[in-house]
C-alpha positions in Angstrom: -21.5 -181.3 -34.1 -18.7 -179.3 -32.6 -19.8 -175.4 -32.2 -16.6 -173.4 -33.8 -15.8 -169.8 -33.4 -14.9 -167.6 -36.4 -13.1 -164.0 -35.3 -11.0 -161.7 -37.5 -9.2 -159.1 -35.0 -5.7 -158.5 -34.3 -2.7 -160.5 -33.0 -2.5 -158.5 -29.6 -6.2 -159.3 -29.3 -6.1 -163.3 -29.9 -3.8 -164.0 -27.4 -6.1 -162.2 -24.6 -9.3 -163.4 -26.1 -8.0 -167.6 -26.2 -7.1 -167.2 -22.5 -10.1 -165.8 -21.6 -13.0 -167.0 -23.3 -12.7 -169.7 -25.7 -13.3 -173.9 -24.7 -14.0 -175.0 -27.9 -12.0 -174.9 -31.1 -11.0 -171.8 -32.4 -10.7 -170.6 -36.4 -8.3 -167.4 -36.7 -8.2 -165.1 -39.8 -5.2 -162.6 -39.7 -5.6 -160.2 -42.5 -2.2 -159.2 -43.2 -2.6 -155.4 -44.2 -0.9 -152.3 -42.7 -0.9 -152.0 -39.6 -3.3 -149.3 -38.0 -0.4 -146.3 -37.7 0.2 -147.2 -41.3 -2.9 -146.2 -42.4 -3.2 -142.9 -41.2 -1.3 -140.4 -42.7 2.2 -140.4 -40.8 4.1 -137.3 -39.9 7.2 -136.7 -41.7 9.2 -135.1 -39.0 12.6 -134.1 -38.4 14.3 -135.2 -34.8 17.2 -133.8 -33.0 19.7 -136.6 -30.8 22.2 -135.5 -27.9 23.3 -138.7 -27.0 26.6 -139.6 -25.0 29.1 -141.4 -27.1 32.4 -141.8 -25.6 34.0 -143.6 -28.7 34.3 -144.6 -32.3 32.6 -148.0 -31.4 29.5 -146.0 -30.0 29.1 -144.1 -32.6 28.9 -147.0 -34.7 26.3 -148.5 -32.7 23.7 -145.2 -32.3 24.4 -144.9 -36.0 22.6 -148.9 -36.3 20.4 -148.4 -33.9 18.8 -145.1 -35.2 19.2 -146.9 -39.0 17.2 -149.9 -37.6 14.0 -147.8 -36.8 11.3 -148.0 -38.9 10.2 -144.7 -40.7 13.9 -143.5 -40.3 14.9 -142.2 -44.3 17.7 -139.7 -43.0 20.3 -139.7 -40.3 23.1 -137.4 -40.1 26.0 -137.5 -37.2 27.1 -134.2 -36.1 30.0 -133.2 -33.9 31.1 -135.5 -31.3 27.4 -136.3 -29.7 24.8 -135.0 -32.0 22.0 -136.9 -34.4 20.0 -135.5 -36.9 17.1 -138.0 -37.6 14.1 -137.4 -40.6 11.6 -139.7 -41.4 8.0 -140.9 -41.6 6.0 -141.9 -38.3 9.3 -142.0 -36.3 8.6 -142.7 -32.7 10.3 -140.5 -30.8 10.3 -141.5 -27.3 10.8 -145.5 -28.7 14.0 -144.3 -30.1 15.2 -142.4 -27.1 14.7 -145.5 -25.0 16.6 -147.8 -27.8 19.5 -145.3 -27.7 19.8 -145.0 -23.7 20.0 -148.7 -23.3 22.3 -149.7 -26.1 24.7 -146.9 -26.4 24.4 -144.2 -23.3 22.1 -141.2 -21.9 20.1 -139.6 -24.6 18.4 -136.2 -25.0 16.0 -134.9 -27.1 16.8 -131.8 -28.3 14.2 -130.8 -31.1 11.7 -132.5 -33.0 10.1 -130.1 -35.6 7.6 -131.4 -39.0 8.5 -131.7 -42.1 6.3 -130.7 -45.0 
């Protein structure tokens, strides 16, 4: 009889764990649930944007790409090159880096909670 291997753990984990240890077959459970910043209580924050936007087009596109975040539940534009973000777990520095590479240099100018 053919020894199998039961584990319930996360995806980031299976992927390691097959390449390393496992010669035999392998039996996965994935529990979908939250996932583990989901189950603590998120912040509800509030975060300040400078980011370069030369044109109408780029404005368009930081608009899509802060509305594509997950947590995001406000977003204001103001002036020519600030963005007022609120939310729920909003990861700041993930947001910065999506803005810098898809529409120019970004700044963060506050963040501050929300109660």
């Amino acid at each position: 009889m053919d020894e199998t291997l039961v584990l319930l753990f996360s995806v980031e984990v299976f992927f390691f764990f097959l390449t390393r240890h496992c010669e035999g077959p392998v039996v996965l459970f994935l529990v979908a649930g939250e996932e583990e910043s989901s189950r603590t209580e998120r912040m509800k924050q509030m975060i300040v944007f400078k980011v370069q936007m030369a044109c109408g087009k780029s404005r368009v596109k930081a608009r899509t790409v802060v509305a594509k975040t997950c947590g995001v539940n406000f977003l204001e534009l103001q002036g020519d090159d600030v963005i007022v973000v609120a939310g729920d777990g909003i990861d700041a520095a993930c947001l910065t880096y999506s803005l810098r590479k898809k529409v120019g240099h970004t700044d963060i100018i506050c963040m501050t909670p929300l109660e």
